[in-house]
C-alpha positions as CSV (number, residue, x, y, z in Angstrom):
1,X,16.2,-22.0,5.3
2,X,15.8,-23.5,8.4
3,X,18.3,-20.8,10.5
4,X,17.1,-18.3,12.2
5,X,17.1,-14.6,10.2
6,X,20.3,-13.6,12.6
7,X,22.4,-17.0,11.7
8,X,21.6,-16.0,7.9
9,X,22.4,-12.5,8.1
10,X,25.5,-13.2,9.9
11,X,26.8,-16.2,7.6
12,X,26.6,-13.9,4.5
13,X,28.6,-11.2,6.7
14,X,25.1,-9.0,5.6
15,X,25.0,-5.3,8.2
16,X,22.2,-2.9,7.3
17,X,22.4,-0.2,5.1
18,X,21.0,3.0,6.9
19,X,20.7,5.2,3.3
20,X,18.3,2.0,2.1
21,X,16.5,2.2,5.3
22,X,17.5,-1.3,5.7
23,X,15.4,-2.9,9.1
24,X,15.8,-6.5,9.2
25,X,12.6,-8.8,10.7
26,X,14.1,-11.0,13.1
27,X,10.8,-12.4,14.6
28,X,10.2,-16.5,12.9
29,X,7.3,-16.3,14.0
30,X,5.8,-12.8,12.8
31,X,7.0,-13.6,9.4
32,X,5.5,-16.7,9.2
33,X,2.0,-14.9,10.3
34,X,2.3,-12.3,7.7
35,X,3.5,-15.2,5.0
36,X,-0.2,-16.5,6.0
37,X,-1.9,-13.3,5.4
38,X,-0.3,-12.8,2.1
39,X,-0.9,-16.7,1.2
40,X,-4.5,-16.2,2.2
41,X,-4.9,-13.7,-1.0
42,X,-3.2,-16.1,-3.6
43,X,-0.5,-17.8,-4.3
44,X,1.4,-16.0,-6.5
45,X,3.5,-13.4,-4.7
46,X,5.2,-10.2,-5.7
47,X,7.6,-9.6,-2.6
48,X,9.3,-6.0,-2.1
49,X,12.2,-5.9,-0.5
50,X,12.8,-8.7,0.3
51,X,16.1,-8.1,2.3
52,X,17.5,-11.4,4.0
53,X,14.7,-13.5,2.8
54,X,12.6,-14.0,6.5
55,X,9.4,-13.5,4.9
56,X,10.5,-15.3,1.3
57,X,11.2,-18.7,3.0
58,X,7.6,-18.8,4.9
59,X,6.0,-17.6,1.2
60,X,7.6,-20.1,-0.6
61,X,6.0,-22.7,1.9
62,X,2.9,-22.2,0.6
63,X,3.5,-20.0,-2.8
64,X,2.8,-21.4,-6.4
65,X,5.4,-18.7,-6.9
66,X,7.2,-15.9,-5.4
67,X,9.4,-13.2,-6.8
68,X,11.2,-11.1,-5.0
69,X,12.5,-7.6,-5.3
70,X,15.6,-6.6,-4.0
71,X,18.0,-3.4,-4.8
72,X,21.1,-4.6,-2.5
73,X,23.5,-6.7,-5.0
74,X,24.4,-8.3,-1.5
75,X,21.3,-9.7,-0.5
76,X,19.8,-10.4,-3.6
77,X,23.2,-13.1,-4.0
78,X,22.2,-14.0,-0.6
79,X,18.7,-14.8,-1.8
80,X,19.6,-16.5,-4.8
81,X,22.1,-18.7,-2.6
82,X,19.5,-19.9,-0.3
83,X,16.7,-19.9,-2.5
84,X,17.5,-20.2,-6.1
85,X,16.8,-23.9,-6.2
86,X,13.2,-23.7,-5.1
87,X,11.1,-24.0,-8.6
88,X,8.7,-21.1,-7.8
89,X,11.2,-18.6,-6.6
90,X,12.4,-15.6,-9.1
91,X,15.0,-12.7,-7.9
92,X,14.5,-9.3,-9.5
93,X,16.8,-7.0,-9.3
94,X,15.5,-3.4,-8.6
95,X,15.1,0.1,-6.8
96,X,11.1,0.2,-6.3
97,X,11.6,4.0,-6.8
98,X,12.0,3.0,-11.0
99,X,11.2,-0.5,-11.1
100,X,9.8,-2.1,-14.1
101,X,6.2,-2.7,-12.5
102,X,5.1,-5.0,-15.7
103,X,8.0,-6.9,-15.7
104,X,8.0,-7.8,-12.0
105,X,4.4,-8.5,-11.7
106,X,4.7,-10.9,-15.2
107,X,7.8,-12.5,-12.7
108,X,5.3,-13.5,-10.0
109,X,3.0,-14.5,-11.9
110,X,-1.2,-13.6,-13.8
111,X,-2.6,-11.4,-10.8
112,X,0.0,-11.6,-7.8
113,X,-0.1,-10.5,-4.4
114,X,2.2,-7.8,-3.5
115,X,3.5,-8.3,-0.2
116,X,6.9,-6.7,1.8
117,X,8.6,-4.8,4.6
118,X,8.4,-1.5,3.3
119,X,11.3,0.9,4.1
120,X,9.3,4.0,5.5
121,X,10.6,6.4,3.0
122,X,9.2,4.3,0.2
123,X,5.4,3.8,2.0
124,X,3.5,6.6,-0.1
125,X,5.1,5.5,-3.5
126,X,4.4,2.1,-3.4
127,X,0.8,2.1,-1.7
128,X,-0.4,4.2,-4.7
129,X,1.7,1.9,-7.2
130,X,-0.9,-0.3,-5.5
131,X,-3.8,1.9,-5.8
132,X,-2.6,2.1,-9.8
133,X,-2.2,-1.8,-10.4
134,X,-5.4,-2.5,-8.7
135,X,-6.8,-4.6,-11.4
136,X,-4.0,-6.7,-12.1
137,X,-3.2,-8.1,-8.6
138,X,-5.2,-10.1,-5.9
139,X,-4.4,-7.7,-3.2
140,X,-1.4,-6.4,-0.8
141,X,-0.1,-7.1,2.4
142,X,2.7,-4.4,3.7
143,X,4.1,-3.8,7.0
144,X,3.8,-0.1,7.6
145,X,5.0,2.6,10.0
146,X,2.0,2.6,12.6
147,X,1.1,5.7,11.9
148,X,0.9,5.4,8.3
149,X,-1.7,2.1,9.1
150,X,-3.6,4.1,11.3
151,X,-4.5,6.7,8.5
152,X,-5.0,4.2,6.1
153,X,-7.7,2.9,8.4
154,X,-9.3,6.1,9.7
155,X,-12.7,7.0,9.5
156,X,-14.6,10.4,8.6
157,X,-13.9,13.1,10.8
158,X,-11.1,11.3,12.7
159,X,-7.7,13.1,13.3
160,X,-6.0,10.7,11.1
161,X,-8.5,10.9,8.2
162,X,-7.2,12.4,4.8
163,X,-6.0,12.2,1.4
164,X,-4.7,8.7,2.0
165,X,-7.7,7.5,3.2
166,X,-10.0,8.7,0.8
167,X,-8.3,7.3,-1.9
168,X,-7.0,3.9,-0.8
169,X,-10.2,3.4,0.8
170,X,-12.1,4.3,-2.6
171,X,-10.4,1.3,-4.2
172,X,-9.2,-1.3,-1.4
173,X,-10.9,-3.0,1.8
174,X,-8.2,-2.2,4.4
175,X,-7.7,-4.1,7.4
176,X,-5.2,-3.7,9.8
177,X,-4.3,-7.1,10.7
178,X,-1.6,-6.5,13.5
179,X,0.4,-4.3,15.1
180,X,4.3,-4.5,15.3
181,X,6.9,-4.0,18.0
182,X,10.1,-2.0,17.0
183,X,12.0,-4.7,19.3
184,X,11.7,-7.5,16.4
185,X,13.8,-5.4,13.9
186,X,17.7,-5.1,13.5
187,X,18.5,-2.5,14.2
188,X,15.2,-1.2,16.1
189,X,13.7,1.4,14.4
190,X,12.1,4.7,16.1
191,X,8.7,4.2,15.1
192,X,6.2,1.3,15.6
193,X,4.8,-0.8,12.8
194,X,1.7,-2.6,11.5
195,X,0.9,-5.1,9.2
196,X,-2.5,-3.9,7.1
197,X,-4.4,-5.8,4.6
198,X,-5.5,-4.7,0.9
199,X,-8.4,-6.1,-0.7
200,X,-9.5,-4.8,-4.1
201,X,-13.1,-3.6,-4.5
202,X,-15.0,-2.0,-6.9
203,X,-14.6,-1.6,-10.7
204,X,-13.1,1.9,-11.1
205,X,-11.5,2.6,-14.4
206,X,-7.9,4.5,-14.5
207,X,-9.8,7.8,-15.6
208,X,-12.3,7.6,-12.8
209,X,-9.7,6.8,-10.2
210,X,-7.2,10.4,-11.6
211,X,-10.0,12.6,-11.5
212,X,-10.9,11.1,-7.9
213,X,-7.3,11.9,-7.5
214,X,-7.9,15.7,-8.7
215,X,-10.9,16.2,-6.8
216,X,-10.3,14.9,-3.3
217,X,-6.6,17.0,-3.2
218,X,-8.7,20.3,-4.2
219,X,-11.5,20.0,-1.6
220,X,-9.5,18.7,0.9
221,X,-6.9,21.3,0.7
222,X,-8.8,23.1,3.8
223,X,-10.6,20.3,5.4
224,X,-12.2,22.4,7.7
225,X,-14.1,25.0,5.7
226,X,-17.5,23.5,4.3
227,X,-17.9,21.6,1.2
228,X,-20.0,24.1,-0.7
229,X,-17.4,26.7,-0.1
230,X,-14.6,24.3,-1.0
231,X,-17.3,23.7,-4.4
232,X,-17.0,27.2,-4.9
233,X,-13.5,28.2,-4.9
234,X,-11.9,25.3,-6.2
235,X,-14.7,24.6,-9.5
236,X,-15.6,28.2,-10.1
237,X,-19.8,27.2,-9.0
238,X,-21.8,29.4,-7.9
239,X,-23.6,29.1,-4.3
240,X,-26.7,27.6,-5.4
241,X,-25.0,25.4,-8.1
242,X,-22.3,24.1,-5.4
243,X,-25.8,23.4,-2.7
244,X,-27.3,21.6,-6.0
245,X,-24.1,19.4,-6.7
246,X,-23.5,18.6,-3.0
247,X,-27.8,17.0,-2.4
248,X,-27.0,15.2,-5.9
249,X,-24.5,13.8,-4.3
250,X,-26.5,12.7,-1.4
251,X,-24.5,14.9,0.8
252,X,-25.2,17.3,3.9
253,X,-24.3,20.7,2.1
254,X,-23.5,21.7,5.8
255,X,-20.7,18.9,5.8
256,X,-16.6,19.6,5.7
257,X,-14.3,17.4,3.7
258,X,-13.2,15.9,6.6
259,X,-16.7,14.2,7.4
260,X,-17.4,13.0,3.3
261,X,-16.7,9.1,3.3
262,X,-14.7,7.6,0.5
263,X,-18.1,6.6,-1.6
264,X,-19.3,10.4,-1.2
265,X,-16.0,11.6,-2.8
266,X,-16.4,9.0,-5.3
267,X,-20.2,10.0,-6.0
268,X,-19.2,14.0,-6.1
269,X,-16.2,13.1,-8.2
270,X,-18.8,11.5,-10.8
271,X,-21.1,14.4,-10.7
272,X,-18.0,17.1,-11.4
273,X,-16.8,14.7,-14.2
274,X,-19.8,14.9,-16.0
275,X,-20.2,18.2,-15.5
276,X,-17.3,18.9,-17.6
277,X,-17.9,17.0,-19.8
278,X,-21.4,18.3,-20.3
């Protein structure tokens, strides 16, 4: 496909879909850039939405394989048309809010990268998908609402630190690799964008990573107040118990959720594990 993304939109008679929160990448040349930063995680490629196919034909430059997930029946005929007699490209059909995650990483191949536009509404579900499938895939490269990237990336005590960060950042090395003008899109969407970077890292097990889960959403439910008070109210500890936990833990009893890095939540997390099961 050697047209430009508007000639191939505009031969298949394709117009976004505003309910799908359809933005088409017009921009050869970004595509091709974020092609190279999913390539340079392996070659094997889960793709998620991949609309009008201007990141699939860059992919499939380099790609062993590359399947693609698409929900539109429109587009997905579109990428079969243009693309279905390239040996390493696969077309799954699916809405990522229930897709068959086994059967669309066995598409791409042993431990894929997952790599897409993600519509905004859809950002949260699939970067914890991500967080879940961890072990089985060689990393992630998404183009994200700027704001989205910029938590993702934040650091202890920053205004964008959270949740998000804590957890993604307990499991993945995040980069943000580039930032995105709205003006490359059809149509241009409100918001800016940015393409971030997911590495796995680490070895932690499912159970590990849902108690994480548990425990960072309890103390960071009032990110302000101080950790041994959030200890308190939230495991039922008593002062000098919740003082004891927090210096096992290597952290400044003094401290508020908002400053603990990803590894102190992960160390806490152990300590509270084995507690109950103590």
């Amino acid at each position: 496909m050697s047209r430009s993304q508007q000639d191939v939109l505009r031969h298949y008679g394709i117009r976004p879909v505003k309910r799908r929160g359809q933005n088409f990448l017009l921009d050869g040349n970004l595509a091709r850039a974020i092609a190279g930063d999913a390539l340079a995680l392996g070659d094997e490629v889960l793709e998620l939405g991949a609309g009008g196919g201007a990141l699939t034909v860059h992919l499939l430059a380099g790609a062993r394989s590359v399947a693609c997930v698409e929900v539109d029946r429109e587009l997905i005929a579109l990428l079969q048309a243009e693309f279905g007699d390239h040996p390493g490209f696969r077309a799954v059909a699916g809405d990522l809010t229930k897709l068959d995650w086994d059967a669309a990483l066995a598409a791409a191949g042993q431990r894929p990268v997952i790599a897409g536009n993600l519509p905004y509404v859809l950002t949260s579900l699939v970067l914890f998908k991500a967080a879940e499938l961890r072990s089985r895939i060689a990393g992630a490269v998404f183009m994200i609402q700027k704001e989205v990237a910029e938590r993702l990336t934040a650091t202890p005590g920053g205004r964008d630190y959270g949740i998000l960060s804590i957890l993604m950042g307990s499991v993945f090395d995040i980069r943000m690799v580039r930032t995105v003008p709205a003006s490359v899109f059809w149509p241009r969407p409100q918001v800016q964008s940015a393409v971030v970077s997911l590495t796995p890292a680490g070895d932690m097990g499912d159970d590990e990573f849902d108690h994480l889960r548990e425990v960072v959403k309890k103390v960071f439910g009032q990110r302000r107040k101080k950790l041994v008070s959030q200890l308190r109210t939230q495991f039922s500890l008593e002062p000098a118990e919740a003082e004891s936990l927090a210096r096992e833990a290597g952290l400044d009893h003094e401290a508020r959720p908002e400053q603990i890095t990803p590894e102190g939540y992960r160390s806490l997390a152990g300590l509270l594990r084995r507690k109950d099961v103590d």
